[in-house]
N, C-alpha and C positions, 0 to 999 in steps of 0.2 A: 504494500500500500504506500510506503515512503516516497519509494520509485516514480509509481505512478504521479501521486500531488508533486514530486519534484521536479516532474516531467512536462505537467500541465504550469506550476510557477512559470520555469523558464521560457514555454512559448507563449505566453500571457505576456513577458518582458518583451522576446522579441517580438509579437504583435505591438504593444502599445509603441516600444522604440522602431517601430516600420521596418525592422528586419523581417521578419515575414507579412506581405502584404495582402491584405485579404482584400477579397470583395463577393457579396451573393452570390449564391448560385441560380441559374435559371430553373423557372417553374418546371423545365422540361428534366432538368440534371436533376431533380428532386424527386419527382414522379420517376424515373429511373431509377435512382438509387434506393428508393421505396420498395420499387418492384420487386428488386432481388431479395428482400426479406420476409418473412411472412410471422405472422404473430404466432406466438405460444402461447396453448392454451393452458388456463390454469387447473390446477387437478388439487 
């Protein structure tokens, strides 16, 4: 779990300091990446 939150800190940093640039994804790359998953049901 450290790993992880440590993982997520650092690209939080480079996000806000513009090292890594982000911008949306299109409604189409959404619905796409949607597709490939499907939900679990609960039991």
């Amino acid at each position: 779990m450290n790993s992880n939150r440590h993982a997520y800190d650092v690209w939080q940093y480079m996000a806000k300091n513009g090292y890594y640039p982000l911008m949306p994804a299109s409604d189409e790359a959404i619905q796409a990446i949607s597709a490939m998953y499907q939900p679990i049901p609960e039991q």
